[in-house]
C-alpha positions in Angstrom: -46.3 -4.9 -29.9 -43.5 -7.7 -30.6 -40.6 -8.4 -28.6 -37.5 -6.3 -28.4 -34.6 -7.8 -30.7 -31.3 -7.8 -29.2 -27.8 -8.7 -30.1 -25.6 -10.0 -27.3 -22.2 -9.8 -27.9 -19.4 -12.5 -26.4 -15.6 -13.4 -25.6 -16.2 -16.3 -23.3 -18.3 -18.8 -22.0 -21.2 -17.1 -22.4 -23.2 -18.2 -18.9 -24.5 -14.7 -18.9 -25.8 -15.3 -22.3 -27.2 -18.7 -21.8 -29.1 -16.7 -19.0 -30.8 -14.4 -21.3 -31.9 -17.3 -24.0 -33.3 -19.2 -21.6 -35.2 -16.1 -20.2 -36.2 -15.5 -23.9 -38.2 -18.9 -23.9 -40.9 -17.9 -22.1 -43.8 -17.0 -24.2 -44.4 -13.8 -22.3 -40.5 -12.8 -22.0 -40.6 -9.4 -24.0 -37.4 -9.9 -25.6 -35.9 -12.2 -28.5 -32.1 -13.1 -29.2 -32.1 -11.9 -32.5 -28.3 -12.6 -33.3 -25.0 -13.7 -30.9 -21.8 -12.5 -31.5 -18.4 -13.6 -30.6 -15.4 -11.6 -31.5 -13.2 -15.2 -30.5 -13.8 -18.1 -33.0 -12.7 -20.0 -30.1 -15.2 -19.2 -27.4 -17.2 -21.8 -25.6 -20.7 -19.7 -25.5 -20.1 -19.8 -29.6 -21.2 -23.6 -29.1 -23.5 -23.1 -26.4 -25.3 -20.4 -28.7 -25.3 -22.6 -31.8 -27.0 -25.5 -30.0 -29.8 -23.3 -28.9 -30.7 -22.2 -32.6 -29.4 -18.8 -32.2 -27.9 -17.0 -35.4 -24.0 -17.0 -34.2 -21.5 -15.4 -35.8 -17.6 -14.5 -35.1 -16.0 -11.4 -36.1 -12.5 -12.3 -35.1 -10.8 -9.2 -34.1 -7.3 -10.7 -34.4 -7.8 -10.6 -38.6 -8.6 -6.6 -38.3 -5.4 -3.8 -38.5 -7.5 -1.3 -36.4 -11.0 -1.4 -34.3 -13.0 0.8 -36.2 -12.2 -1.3 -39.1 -13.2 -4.3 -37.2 -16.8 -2.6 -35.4 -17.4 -1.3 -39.0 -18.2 -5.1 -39.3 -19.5 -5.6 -36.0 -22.3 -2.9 -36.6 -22.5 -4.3 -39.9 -23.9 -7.9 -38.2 -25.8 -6.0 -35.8 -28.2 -3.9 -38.4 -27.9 -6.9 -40.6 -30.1 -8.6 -37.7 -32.0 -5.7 -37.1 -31.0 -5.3 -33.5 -32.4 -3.1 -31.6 -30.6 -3.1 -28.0 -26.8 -4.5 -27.7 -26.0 -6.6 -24.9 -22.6 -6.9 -23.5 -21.9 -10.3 -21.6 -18.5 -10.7 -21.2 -17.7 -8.7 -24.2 -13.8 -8.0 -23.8 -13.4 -5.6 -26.2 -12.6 -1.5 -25.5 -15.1 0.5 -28.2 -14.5 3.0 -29.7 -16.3 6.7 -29.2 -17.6 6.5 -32.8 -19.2 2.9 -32.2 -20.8 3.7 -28.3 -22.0 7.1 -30.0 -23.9 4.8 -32.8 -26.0 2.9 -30.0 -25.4 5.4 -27.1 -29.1 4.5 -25.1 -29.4 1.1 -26.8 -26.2 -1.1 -25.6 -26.1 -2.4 -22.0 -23.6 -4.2 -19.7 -23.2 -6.3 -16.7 -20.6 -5.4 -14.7 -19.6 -7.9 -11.4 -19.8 -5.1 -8.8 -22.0 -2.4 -7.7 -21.1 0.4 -9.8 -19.9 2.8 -9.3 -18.0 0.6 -6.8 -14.8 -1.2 -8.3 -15.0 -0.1 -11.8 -12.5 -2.1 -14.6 -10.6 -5.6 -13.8 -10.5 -7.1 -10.4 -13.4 -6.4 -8.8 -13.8 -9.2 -6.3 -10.2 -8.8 -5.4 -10.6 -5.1 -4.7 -13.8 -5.8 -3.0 -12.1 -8.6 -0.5 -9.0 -5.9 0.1 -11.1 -3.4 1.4 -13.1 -5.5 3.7 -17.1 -4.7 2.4 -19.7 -6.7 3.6 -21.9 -6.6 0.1 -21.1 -6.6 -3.0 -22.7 -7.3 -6.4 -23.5 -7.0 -9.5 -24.7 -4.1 -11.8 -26.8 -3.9 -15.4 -26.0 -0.6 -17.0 -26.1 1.2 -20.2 -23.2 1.7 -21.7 -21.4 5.2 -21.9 -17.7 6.6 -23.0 -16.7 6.3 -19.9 -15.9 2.4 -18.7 -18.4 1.3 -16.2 -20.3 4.6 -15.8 -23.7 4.4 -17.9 -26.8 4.7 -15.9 -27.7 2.3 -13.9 -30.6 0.1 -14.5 -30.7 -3.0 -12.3 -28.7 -3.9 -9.5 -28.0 -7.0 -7.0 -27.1 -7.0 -3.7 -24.6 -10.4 -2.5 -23.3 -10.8 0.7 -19.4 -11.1 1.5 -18.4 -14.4 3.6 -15.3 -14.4 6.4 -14.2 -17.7 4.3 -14.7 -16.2 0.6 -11.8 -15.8 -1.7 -12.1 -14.1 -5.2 -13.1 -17.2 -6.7 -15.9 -18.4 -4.5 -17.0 -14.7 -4.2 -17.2 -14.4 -7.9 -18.9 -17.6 -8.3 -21.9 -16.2 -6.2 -21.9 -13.2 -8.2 -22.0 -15.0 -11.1 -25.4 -16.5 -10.1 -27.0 -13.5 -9.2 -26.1 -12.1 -12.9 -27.4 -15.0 -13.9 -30.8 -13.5 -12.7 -30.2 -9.9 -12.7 -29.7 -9.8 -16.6 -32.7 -11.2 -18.0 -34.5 -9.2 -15.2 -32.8 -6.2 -16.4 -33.9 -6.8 -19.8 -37.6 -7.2 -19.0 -37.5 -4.0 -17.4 -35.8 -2.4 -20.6 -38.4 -4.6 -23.0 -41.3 -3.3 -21.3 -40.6 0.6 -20.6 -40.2 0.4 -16.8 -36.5 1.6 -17.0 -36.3 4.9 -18.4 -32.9 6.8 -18.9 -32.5 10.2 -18.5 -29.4 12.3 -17.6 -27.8 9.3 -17.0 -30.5 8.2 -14.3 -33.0 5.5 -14.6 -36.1 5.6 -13.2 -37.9 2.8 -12.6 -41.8 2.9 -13.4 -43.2 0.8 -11.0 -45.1 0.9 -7.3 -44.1 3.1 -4.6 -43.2 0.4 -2.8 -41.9 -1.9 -4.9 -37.9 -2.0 -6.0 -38.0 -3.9 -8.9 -34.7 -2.9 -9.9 -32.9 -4.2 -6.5 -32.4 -7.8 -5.6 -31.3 -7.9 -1.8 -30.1 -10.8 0.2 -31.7 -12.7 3.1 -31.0 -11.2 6.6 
């Protein structure tokens, strides 16, 4: 069977992506970056992606009067490259219903909580306000509702007394960092099956492949 094709889709420095091509070198990583796309001409990953060999290509939403208009190309790009699962890594972009509908079960996300804790913008701030010990980081697919797909992956990162929002989200960064392509192999190889917005995990009893947890 050959490897899954996806398309990941960026607005920024693309770490999460970098993640995932380096995952994809591995001769027995089940998946393969078949295009990246940057709806900013002048995002850093666009670089990053290029000197990797990856096929890169902007679609610069600024030079589009409406967002269908500009996903008409987007989707365009993505069957071009005969993608078969979207991945968003820090895609900043709203879609529309008519675009999540198209690849409703094959576009995923990584969101820098644990869902369905601190949905949207803010999340490290909102996590610090409230005083939680763990936070996270969540793969999920992506729905019509913002941040409320099924959840497929998630990790677990502890809180400090001395963290801000910046050093917090720096060590959520990281675990995304590991999370993602770990998603993905899950997604590549059938463990991770949706269903009524649930995903079950195929794997041993006694395993939890689809949890990373911190050190106690």
């Amino acid at each position: 069977m050959g490897k899954l094709k996806i398309g990941i889709l960026i607005s920024g420095g693309g770490s999460n992506m970098l993640a995932i091509v380096k995952a994809c070198q591995a001769p027995d990583f089940p998946v393969e970056v078949a295009v990246v796309i940057s709806n900013r001409p002048d995002a850093k990953g666009v670089d990053i992606a290029k000197t990797h060999g990856i096929n890169t290509i902007i679609v610069d939403h600024k030079l589009f009067t409406d967002r269908p208009t500009f996903e008409a190309v987007l989707n365009q790009e993505l069957q071009n490259h005969q993608v078969e699962l979207v991945c968003n890594a820090g895609f900043m972009r709203i879609l529309t219903e008519d675009f999540v509908n198209q690849w409703l079960g094959k576009q995923i996300n990584i969101h820098p909580a644990l869902l369905p804790a601190y949905k949207g913008l803010h999340c490290h701030e909102r996590a610090l306000a409230d005083g939680v010990k763990i936070t996270g980081c969540t793969v999920h697919y992506v729905c019509l509702e913002v941040d409320a797909g099924a959840i497929i992956a998630q990790a677990a990162v502890p809180v400090l007394h001395a963290d801000n929002a910046a050093s917090l989200a720096a060590r959520v960064l990281k675990a995304e960092h590991k999370l993602y392509p770990h998603a993905l192999r899950m997604v590549a190889d059938g463990r991770a099956v949706e269903a009524n917005n649930i995903v079950r995990v195929k794997t041993n009893v006694h395993a939890a492949d689809n949890l990373y947890v911190p050190k106690i």
